[in-house]
N, C-alpha and C positions, 0 to 999 in steps of 0.2 A: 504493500500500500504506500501509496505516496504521503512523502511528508507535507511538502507543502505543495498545492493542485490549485492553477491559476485554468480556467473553465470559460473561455469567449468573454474575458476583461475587454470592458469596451470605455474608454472615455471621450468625452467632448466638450469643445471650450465654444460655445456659441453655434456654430452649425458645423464646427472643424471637427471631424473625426480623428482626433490624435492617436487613439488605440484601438483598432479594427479587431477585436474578437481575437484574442491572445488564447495559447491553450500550451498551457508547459505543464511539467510535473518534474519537482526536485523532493530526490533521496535523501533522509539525514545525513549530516555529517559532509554533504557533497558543497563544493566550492564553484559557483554557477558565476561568469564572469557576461556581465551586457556589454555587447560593442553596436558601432554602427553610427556611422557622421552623424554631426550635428544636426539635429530636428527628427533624428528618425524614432523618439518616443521612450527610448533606454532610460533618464533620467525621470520621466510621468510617471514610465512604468514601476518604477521602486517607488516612486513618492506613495502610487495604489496598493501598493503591498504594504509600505507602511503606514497607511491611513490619514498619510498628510493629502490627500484627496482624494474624491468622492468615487466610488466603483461607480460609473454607470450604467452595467449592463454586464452579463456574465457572475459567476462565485470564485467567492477566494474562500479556501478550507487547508486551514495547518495541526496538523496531529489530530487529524477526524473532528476538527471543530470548525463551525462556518464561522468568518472572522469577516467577511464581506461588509458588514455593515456594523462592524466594533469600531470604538473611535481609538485612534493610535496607542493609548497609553493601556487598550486591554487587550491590545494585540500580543502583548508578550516578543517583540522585536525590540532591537535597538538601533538607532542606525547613525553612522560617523560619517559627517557633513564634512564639504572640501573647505568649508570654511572657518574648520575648526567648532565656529562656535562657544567660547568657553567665556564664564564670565569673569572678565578683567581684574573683578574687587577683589576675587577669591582667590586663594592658593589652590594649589595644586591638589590637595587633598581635599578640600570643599568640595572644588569644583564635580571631582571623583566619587564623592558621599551623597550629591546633593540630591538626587530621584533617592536615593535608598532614605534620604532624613525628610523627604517628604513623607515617604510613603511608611514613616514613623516604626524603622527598623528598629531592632535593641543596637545602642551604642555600640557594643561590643564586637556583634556582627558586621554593623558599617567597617568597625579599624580591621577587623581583619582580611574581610572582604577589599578592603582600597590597600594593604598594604601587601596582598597577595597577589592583586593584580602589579600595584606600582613593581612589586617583585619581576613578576612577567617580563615588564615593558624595561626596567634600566630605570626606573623613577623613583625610589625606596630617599634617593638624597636631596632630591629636588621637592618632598613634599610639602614644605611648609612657603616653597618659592608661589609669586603668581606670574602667571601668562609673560609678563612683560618680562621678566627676568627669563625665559626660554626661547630656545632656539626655533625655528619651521617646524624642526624633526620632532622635537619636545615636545610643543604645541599639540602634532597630530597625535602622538603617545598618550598624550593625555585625555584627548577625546576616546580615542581607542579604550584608554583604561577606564573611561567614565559606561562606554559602554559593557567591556567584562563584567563589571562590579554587577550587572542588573543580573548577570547569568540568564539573557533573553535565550529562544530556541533558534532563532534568528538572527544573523551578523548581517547588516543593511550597509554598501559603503558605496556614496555617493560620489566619487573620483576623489578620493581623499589623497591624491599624491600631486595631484597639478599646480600645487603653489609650492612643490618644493623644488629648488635646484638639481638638477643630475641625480649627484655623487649622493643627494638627502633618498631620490628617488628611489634608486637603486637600494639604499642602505635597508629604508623602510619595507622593499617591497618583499626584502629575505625576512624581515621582521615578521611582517603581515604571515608568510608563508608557515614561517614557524609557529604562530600562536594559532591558527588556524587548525595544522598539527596536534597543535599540544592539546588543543580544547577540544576539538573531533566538532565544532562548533559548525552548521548550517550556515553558509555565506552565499550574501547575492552581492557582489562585487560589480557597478559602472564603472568603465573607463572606456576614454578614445585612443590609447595607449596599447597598439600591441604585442610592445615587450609585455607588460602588465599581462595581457588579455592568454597568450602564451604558455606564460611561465608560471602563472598562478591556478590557472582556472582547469577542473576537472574538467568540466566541457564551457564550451562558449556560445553565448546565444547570441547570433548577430542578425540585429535589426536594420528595417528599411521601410521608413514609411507605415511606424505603425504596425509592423507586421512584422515575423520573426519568417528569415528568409533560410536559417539553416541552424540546427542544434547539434554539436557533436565536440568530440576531444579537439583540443586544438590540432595534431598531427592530422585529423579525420577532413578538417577542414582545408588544414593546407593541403593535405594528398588529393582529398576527393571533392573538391568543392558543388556545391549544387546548384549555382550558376556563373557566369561571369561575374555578377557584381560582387559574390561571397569572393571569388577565385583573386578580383582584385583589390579586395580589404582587406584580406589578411595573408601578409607576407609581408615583408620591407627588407629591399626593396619590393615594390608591391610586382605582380605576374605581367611577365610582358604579354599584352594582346594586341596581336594584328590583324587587320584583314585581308582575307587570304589574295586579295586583288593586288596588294603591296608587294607579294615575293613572288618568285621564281617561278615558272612552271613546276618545274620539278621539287618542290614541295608542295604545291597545289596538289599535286598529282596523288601526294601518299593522304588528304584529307579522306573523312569518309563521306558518302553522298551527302547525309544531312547537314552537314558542313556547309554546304556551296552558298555560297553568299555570306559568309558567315565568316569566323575570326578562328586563329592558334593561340593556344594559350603556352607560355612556357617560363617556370619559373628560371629567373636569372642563371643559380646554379646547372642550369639544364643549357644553355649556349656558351659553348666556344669560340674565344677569337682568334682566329688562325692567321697565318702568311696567306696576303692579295693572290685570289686566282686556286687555291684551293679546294674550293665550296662554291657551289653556288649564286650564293647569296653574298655579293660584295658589297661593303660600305667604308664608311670614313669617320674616325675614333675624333669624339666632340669633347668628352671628357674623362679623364681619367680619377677617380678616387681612392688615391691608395691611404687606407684605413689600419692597415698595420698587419694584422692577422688574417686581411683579406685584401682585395682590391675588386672594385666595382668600375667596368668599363663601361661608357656611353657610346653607342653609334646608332650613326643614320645613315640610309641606303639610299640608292638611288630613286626606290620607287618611294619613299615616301614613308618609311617606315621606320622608327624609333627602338633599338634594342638597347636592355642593359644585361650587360655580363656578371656574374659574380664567380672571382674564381681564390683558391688559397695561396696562390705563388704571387710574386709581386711582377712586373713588369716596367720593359723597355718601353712602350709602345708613348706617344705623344699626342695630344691634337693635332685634327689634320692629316693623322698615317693613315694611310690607305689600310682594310683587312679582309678579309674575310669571315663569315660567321657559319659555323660548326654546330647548327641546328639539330639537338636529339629528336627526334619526330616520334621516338618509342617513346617517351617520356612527357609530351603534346597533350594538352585538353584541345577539345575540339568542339565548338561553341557557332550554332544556328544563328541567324540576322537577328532573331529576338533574344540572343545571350543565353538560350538554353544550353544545358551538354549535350552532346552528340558522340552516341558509341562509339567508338572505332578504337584504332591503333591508340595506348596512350592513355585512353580515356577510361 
């Protein structure tokens, strides 16, 4: 049985349909990551899960209970805002106590509960500091640790890393990983981030328009995406896709029929840039990114067409060298004029 079961969620802001009849179902303990550009419904959608607004249409039921129409604080969720949220006056440990000293815990349970969490997070020295005395990284910690203390059945995280620096993002995002871990705790994780989306999330739900366009592991998604648009959201550099009108005969050639008119998909690491006159398919190196442990080549061909390479050796090669590209065609999605897949070689 599902833990928590989202059943044709529908909302609307005036006549705007922003959430078309959603239907997901998340296992305890599982780590559910929302992706998908801005406006496609990922951040509404948590707000309806957590009761910061209104279902319109459709049930939400977590642990065999209907919570559809509970108001957020008897949802039993908690959820960590990109904004932090914390309030200023308090310390660190207020701030951590302060739902538990509403909701007129025993004192003794509030200390243990915040200093068990502060334990967790790295915060056990900073309890008596407030907000203004911590760093970005601190900040989020402590939202984080405001939410452990409630021990909800539900971890809600609202892009909680977009105000950090890099090096913070990174730090936290092993953080995240590990209390996730340690708690066996149910998370719905937003972000447009997908290192994040990646390296955190059991599987990823990525949205479009209000609609969830494909649910699977991350690997499931980059291997086998369910359309073009899934194919070019997740990966970075993101999948090259061409139409097949831009290249050679002779890759034309290996598409399968439902193809025609239609696009190759191929992830970077799946094209070679070889010595002019080799292949095919000739073009002319625009940019080079060597990144240290990789190197990402740019070229554009004659017909009109934009490849990037991703390969692990470094290179000689310049703007402006002539090359050729080392197309694997065994390794190709093959994608219909309307961005569907298309069986064939590859696919």
């Amino acid at each position: 049985m599902a833990y928590l079961q989202l059943r044709g969620i529908e909302k609307f802001f005036g006549e705007h349909r922003a959430i078309k009849g959603i239907d997901l179902t998340i296992q305890q303990g599982e780590f559910i990551v929302f992706v998908g550009p801005s406006g496609c419904g990922k951040s509404t959608l948590l707000r309806l899960i957590a009761g910061l607004e209104n279902i319109d249409g459709g049930s939400l039921m977590l642990d065999g209970r209907d919570i559809t129409d509970q108001p957020s604080s008897k949802r039993d969720l908690a959820m960590v805002f990109q904004s932090y949220a914390l309030y200023p006056h308090m310390s660190v440990y207020e701030n951590m106590s302060f739902a538990l000293k509403l909701a007129k815990v025993d004192p003794a349970i509030v200390r243990e509960k915040v200093e068990r969490a502060a334990a967790i997070l790295n915060l056990t020295t900073y309890l008596e500091r407030t907000p203004k005395e911590l760093s970005g990284g601190q900040r989020q910690r402590v939202a984080i640790g405001r939410a452990i203390v409630r021990a909800p059945k539900v971890f809600l995280f609202d892009e909680p890393l977009s105000n950090l620096d890099a090096a913070l993002r990174g730090q936290t995002r092993v953080e995240i990983a590990k209390l996730h871990r340690d708690l066996g705790a149910t998370t719905i994780y937003v972000t447009h981030d997908q290192v994040e989306a990646m390296t955190l999330a059991d599987r990823v739900v990525v949205l479009r328009d209000g609609l969830i366009e494909q649910v699977g592991t991350p690997l499931e998604l980059y291997d086998k995406p369910a359309n073009q648009f899934v194919a070019q959201f997740i990966g970075t550099p993101q999948m090259n896709v061409v139409p097949l009108q831009q290249l050679p005969a002779p890759v034309q050639q290996q598409a399968p029929a439902g193809a025609a008119g239609g696009a190759i998909g191929l992830r970077p690491e799946n094209i070679a840039v070889r010595s002019i006159g080799t292949t095919p398919v000739s073009g002319q190196v625009d940019l080079i990114e060597a990144l240290g442990a990789e190197t990402l080549i740019y070229v554009s061909t004659p017909g009109g067409a934009q490849f990037v390479s991703r390969q692990n050796d470094r290179t000689g090669l310049r703007a402006g060298d002539a090359v050729s590209l080392d197309i694997d065609a065994s390794q190709a999605h093959w994608f219909d004029p309307a961005g569907h897949v298309v069986a064939g070689q590859g696919a």
